[in-house]
N, C-alpha and C positions, 0 to 999 in steps of 0.2 A: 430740850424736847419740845417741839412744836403741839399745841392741845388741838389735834385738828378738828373736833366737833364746836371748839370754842372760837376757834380762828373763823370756822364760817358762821356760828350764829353773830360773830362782832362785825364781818362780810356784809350778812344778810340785813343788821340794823345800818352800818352806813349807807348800803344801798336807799332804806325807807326813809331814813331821816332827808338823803340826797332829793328822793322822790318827792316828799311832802315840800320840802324848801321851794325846789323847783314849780311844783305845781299853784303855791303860794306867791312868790314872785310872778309868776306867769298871769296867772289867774283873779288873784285877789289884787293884787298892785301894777298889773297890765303890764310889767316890764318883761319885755321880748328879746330870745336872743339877737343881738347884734347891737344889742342898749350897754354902751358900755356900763352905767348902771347897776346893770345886770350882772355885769362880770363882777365888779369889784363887790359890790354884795355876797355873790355866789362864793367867789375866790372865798373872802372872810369866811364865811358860814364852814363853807369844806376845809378849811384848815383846822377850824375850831373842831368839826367832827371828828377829822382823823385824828388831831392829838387825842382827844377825850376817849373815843374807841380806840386808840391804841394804849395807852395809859390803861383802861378799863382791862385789856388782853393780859397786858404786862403784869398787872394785881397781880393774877395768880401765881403764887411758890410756884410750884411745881412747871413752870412755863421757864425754859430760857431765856436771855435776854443776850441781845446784842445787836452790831446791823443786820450782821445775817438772818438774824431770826425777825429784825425788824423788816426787811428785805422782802422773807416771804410773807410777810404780812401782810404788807401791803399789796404784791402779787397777788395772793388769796382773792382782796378785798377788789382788786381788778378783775379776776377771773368772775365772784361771785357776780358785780354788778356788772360784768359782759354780758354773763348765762339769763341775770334779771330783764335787762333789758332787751335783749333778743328775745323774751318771751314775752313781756309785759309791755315797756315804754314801745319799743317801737312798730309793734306791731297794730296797738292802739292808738296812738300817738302820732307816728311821724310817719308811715306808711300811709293813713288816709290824709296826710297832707300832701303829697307829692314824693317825701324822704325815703330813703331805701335803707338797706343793713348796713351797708359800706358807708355811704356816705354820713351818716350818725356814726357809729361807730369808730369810723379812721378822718374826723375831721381835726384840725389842726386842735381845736379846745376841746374835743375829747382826749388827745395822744397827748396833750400836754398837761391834764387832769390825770390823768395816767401816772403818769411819769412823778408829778409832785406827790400821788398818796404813796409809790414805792419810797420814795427819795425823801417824805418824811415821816411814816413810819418807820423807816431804818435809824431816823435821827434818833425819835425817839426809845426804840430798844438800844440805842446806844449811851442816850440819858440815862434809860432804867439800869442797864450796867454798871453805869459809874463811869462810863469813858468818856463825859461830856460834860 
């Protein structure tokens, strides 16, 4: 059974943790997206998130565990930090820079950040299972 109130306050912290990291790199140590730098920092950081808030999800008994439930977890955790961002980052953020919805949104390192929190939260409800 999916906890959906716990699936998106785990949502809501990766999105902040993403946020603060992001604004810290950016801000406090000047590295800019397109620094590869930046990537491989960022990559570390957001992996280590999503295991630790997927792990954190899976704690609870009463939470299934497997891909599928790791699957929509990760989904959630997209959804929640789309809805974040379309209200928050870019409208602060990358709109008064020039940036629009789409282009944030569907750039090649967003869709492929995407892509790795489904693909390994899934892993992990599949560790938590025992199938791994």
């Amino acid at each position: 059974m999916i906890s959906w109130k716990r699936v998106v306050m785990t949502g809501i912290a990766l999105w902040v943790l993403i946020f603060f990291e992001v604004s810290i790199l950016m801000f406090g140590f000047n590295l800019q997206t397109g620094n590869p730098n930046y990537y491989f920092i960022h990559a570390l950081l957001l992996t280590a998130f999503i295991i630790v808030l997927s792990l954190i999800y899976f704690k609870e008994k009463k939470v299934k565990k497997g891909l599928v439930e790791g699957i929509v977890l990760g989904i959630v955790f997209v959804v929640v930090g789309v809805i974040l961002d379309s209200v928050i980052t870019i409208p602060l953020f990358i709109i008064p820079r020039g940036g629009s919805y789409t282009g944030f949104l569907f750039s090649p390192e967003m869709l492929l950040s995407y892509l790795g929190i489904i693909i390994l939260s899934g892993i992990i409800g599949l560790i938590k299972k025992g199938k791994i």
